[in-house]
PASEBA-1860 file (N, C-alpha, C; in nm, 3 decimals):
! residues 81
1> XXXXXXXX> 19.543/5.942/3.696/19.431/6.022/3.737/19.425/6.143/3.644 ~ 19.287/6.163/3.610/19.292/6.277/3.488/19.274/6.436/3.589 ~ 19.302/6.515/3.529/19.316/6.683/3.595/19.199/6.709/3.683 ~ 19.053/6.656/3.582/18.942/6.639/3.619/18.902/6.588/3.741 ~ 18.996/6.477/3.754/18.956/6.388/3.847/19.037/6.439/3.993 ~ 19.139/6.487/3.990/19.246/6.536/4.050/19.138/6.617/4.149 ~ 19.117/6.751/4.057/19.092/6.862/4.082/18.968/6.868/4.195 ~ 18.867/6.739/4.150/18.779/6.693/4.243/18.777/6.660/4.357
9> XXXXXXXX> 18.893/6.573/4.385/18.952/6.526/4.516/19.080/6.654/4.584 ~ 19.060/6.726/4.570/19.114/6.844/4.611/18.989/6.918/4.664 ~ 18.925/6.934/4.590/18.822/7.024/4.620/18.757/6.975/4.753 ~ 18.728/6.826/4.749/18.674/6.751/4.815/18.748/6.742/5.007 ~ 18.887/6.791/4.993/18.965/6.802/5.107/18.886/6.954/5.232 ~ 18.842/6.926/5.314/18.796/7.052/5.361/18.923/7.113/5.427 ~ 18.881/7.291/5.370/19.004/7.363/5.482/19.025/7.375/5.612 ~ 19.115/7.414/5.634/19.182/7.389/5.780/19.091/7.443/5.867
17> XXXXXXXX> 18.998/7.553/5.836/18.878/7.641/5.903/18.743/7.534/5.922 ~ 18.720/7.462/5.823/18.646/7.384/5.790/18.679/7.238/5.940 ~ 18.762/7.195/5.903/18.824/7.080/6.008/18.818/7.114/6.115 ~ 18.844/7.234/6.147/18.857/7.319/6.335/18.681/7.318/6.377 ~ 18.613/7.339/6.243/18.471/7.403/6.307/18.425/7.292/6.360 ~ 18.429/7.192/6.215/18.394/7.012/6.301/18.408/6.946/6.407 ~ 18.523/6.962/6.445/18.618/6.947/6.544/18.544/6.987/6.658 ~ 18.490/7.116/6.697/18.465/7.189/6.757/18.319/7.182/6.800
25> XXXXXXXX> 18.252/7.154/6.668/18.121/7.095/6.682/18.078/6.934/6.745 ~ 18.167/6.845/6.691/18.214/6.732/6.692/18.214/6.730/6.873 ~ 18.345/6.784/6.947/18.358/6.815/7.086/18.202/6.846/7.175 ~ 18.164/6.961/7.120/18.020/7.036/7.177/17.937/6.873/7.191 ~ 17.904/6.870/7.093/17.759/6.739/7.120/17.837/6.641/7.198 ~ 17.954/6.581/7.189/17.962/6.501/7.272/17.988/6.561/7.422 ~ 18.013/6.672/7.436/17.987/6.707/7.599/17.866/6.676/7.618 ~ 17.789/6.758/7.549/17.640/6.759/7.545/17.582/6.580/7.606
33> XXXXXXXX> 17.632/6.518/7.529/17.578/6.372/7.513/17.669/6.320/7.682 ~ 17.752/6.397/7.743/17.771/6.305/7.811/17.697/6.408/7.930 ~ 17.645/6.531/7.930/17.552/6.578/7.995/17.470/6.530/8.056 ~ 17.379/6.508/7.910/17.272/6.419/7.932/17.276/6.304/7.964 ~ 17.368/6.238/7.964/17.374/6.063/8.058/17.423/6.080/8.157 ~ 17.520/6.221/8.233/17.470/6.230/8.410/17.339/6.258/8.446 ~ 17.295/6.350/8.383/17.176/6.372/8.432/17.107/6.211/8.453 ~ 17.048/6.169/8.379/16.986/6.043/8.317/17.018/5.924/8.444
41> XXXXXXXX> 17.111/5.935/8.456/17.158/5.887/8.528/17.155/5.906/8.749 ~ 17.159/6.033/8.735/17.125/6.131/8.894/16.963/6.098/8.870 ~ 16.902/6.095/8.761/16.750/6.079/8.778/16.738/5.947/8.871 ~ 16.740/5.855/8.775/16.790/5.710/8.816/16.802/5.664/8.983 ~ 16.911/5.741/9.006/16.967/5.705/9.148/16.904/5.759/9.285 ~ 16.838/5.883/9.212/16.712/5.896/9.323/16.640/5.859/9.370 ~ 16.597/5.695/9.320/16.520/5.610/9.374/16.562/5.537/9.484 ~ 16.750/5.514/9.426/16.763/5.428/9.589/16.761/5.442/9.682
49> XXXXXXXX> 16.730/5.559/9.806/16.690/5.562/9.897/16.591/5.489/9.955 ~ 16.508/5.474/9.855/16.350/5.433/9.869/16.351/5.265/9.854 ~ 16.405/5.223/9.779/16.402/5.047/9.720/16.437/5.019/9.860 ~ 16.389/4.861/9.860/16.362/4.748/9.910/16.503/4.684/9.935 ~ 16.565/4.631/10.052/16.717/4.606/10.003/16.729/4.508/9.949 ~ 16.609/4.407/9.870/16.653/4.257/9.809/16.689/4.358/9.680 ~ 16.628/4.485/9.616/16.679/4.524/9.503/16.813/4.596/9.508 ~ 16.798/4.659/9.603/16.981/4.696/9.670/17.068/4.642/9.660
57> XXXXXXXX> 17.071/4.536/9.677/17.132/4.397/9.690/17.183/4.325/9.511 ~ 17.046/4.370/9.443/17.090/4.299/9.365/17.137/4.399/9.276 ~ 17.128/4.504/9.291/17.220/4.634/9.195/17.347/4.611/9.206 ~ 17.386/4.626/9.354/17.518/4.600/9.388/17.591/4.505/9.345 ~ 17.498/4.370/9.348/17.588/4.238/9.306/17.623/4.331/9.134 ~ 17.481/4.311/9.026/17.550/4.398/8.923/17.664/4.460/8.923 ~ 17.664/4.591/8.973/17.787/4.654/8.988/17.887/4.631/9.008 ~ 17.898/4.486/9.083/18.050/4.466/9.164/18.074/4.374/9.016
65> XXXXXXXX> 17.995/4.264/8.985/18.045/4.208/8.808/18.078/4.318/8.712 ~ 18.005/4.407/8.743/18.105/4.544/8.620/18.203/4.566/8.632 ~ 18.202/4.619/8.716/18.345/4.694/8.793/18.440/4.550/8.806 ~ 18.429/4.443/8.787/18.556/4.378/8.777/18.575/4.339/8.639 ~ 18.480/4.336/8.532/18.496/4.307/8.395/18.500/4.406/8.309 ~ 18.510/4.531/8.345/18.565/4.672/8.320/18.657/4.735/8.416 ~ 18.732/4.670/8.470/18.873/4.740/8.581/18.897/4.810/8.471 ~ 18.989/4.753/8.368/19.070/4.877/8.256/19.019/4.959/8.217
73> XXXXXXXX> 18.878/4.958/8.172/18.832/5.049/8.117/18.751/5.191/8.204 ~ 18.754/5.095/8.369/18.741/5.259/8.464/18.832/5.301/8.522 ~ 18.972/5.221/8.450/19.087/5.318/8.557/19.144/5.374/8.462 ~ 19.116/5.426/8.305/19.182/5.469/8.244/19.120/5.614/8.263 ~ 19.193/5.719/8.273/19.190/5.867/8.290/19.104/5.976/8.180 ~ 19.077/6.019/8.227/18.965/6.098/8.166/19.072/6.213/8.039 ~ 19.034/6.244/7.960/19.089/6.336/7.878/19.021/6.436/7.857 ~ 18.998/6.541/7.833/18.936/6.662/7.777/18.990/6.697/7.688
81> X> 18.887/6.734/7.537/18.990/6.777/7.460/19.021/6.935/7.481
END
């Protein structure tokens, strides 16, 4: 590798200030993003009071095939960073 070339891929490394801000930014939107899909979601569910129970019925069946073809993936624990 020539000095040139070196010196580039150094430069190219962001500082440790640099990595934290990302990081940090990185964190923010994805709260953000999971904000907005409770919400999105509480919108959603305000309807079922109101539905018909053949559609009740058939949410639930849905749900109960999720929830057994995702067991692992809803009993694994939440992290915060």
């Amino acid at each position: 590798m020539t000095e040139l070339a070196g010196s580039a891929l150094v430069a190219s490394v962001p500082a440790a200030a640099d990595t934290r801000a990302a990081l940090e930014a990185f964190w923010a939107r994805a709260e953000l993003g999971k904000l907005k899909a409770r919400f999105a979601v509480s919108r959603e569910m305000e309807v079922l009071p109101r539905l018909p129970i053949d559609a009740l019925r058939s949410i639930t069946l849905q749900y109960r095939y999720f929830t057994q073809a995702f067991v692992t993936d809803l009993a694994k624990p939440q992290i915060s960073p």
